[in-house]
C-alpha positions in Angstrom: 0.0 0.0 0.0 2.8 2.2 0.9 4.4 1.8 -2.5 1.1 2.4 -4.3 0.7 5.5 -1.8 4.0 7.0 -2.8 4.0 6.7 -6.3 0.9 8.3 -6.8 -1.0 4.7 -8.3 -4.5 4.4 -8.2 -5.0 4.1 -4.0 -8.2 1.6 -4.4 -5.7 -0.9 -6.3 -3.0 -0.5 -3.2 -6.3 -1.5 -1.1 -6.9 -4.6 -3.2 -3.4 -5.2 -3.2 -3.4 -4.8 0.4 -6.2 -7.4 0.8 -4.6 -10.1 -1.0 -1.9 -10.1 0.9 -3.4 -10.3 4.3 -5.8 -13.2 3.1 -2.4 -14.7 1.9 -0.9 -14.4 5.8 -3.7 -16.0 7.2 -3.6 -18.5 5.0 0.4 -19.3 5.6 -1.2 -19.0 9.3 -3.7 -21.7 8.8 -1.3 -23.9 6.8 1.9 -23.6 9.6 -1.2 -24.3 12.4 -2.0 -27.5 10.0 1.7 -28.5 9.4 2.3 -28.0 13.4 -0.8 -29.8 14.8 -1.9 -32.4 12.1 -5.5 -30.3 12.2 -6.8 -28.0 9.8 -8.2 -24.4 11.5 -11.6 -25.6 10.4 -11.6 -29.3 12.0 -10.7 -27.2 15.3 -13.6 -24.6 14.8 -15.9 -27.4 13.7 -15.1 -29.4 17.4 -15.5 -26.6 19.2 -18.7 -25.6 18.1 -19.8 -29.3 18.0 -19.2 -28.5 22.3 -21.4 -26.0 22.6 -24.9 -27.0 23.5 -27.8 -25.3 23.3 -28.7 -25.8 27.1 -24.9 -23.9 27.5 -26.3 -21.2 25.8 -29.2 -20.9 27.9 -27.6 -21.4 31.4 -24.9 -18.4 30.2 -28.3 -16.3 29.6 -28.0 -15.9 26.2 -30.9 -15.7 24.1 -31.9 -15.0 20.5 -33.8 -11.9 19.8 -37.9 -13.3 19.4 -36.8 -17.1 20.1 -37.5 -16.8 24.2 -41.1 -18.1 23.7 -40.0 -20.5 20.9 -40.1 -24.4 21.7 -37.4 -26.5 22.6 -37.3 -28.3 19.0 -37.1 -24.8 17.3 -34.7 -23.2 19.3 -32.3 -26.1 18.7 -32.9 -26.2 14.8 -32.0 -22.5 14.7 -29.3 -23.3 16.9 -27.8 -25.7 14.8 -28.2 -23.7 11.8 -26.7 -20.7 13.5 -23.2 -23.2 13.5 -23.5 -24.1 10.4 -23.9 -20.7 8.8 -20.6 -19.8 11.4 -18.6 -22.6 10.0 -19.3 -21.8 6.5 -18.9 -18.3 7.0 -14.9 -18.0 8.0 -13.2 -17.3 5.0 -15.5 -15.0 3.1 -15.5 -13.5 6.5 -11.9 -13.0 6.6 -11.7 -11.8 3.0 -14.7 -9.0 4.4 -12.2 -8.1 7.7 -9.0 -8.1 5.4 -10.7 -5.7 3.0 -12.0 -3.4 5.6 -9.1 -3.2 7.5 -6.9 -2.4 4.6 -9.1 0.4 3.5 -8.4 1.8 7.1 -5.2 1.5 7.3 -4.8 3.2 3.8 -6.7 5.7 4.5 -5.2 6.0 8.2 -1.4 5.8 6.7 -2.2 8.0 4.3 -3.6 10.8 6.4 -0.4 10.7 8.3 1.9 11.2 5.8 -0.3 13.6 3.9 0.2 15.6 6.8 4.7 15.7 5.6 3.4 17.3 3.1 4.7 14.3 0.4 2.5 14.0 -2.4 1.0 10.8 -2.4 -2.1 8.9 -4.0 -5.1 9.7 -1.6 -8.2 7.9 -1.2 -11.2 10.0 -2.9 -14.2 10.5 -0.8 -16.4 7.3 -0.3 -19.2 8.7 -1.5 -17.5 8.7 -4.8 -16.7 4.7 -5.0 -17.4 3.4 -7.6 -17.1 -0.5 -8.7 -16.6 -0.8 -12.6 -19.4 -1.3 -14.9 -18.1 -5.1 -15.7 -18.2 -6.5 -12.5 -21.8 -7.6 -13.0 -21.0 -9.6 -15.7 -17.9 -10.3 -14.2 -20.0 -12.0 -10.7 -22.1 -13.4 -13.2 -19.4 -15.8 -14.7 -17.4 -16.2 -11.3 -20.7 -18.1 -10.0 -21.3 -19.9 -13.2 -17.4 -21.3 -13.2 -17.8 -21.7 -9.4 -21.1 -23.5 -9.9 -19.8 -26.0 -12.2 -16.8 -26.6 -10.2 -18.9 -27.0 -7.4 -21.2 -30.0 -9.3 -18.0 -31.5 -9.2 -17.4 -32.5 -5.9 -14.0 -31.5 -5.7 -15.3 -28.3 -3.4 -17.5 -28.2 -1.2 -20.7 -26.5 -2.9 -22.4 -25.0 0.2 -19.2 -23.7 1.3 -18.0 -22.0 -1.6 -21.4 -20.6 -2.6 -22.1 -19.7 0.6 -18.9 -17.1 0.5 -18.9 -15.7 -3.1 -22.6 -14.5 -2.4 -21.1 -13.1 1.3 -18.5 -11.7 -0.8 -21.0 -10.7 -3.6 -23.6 -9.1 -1.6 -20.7 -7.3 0.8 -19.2 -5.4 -2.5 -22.4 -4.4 -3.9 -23.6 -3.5 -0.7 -20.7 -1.0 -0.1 -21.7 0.6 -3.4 -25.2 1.0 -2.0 -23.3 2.5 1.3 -21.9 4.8 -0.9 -24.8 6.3 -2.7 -26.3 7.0 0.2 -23.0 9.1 1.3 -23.3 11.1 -1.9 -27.2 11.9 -1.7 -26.6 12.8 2.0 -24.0 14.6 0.9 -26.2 16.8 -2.0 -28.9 17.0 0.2 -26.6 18.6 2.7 -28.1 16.2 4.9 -25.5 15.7 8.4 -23.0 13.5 8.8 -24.1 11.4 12.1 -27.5 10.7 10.5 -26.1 9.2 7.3 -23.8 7.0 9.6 -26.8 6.5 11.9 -29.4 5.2 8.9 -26.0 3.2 7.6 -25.3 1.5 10.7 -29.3 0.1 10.7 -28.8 -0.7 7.0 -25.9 -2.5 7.6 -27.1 -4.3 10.6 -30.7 -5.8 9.4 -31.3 -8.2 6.5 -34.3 -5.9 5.3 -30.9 -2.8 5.1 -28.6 -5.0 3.5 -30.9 -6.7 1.1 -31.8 -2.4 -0.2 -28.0 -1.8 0.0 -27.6 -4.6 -2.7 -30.1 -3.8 -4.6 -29.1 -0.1 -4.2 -25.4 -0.8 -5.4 -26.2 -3.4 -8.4 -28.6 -0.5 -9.3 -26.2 2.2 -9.5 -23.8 0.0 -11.4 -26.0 -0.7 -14.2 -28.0 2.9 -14.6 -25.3 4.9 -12.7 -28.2 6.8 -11.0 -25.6 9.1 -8.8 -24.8 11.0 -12.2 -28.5 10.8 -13.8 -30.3 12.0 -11.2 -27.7 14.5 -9.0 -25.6 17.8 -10.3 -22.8 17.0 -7.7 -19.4 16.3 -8.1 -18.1 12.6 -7.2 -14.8 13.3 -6.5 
């Protein structure tokens, strides 16, 4: 990133770049924890939730938002769904984390030694992100290939269907996130309540399902420059 940042290249391609490689040190991680153990990271995960019982979970206090009147039957169905989604989830999860946290450490690093004075590639408000105009066709033919390589049976199809539409809905999502920065912005709307309506968006499956929809529909009819006079950047 700091190479991107210093030679003045595109700063969302010292992100990306930034990504890869953290995905890549977790995954030398995960394979020096296999080579030293004898047990992949997700055999270990997958016994340690098969220890956790629902009744553990109870005793500890813990209970689902609108499952305290549910029946016994239910609760452990939805609990044992609530693993399964958990175990699925990891690496599309970590991809998520390793993207976000290389966004903020660009944008972090970058504030810092703007402040030297150096000239260096900055990141452009988010309200002007942008993903480019092929990636639906793009998400289109990664889940096709993935698809058939899936039918397979050398991966595991839940797994890796499960994560490219984590990963799918999270991009496109971020798009939405950042449509909604640029109206707020024209409508001179402030600050805290964009973040405030974000933060619910993010945080429900009704908000993130209208954040994807939002994003995909910005790619295709690019409605920030159809409908709005202001400046992205």
């Amino acid at each position: 990133m700091m190479r991107h940042m210093l030679a003045g290249r595109s700063a969302y391609r010292g992100i990306v770049e930034g990504s890869l490689t953290a995905v890549t040190g977790v995954t030398v991680v995960f394979l020096v924890f296999w080579a030293v153990t004898g047990a992949t990271f997700f055999e270990v995960l997958n016994t340690g939730l098969s220890q956790i019982t629902l009744k553990d979970m109870i005793d500890s206090g813990y209970y689902t938002m609108g499952m305290q009147d549910a029946d016994a039957d239910t609760m452990q169905t939805m609990f044992e769904h609530v693993k399964e989604v958990m175990k699925l989830a990891v690496p599309g999860f970590l991809i998520v984390v390793s993207m976000v946290v290389a966004y903020l450490n660009y944008a972090t690093i970058s504030w810092f030694v703007g402040k030297t004075g150096r000239r260096i590639a900055s990141l452009p408000p988010f309200r002007a992100f942008s993903l480019p105009k092929n990636i639906v066709l793009g998400s289109l033919l990664i889940y096709l290939l993935a698809y058939l390589s899936a039918s397979t049976g050398l991966i595991d199809k839940s797994l890796l269907m499960f994560n490219l539409e984590l990963l799918f809905t999270f991009v496109f999502s971020i798009q939405g996130l950042a449509v909604m920065f640029y109206f707020g912005y024209w409508k001179k709307i402030p600050k805290v309540v964009v973040l405030v309506v974000a933060a619910i968006f993010v945080f429900t499956w009704l908000g993130q399902t209208f954040l994807f929809m939002l994003g995909l529909t910005d790619i295709v009819l690019d409605i920030r420059k159809r409908f709005s006079p202001v400046k992205l950047s």
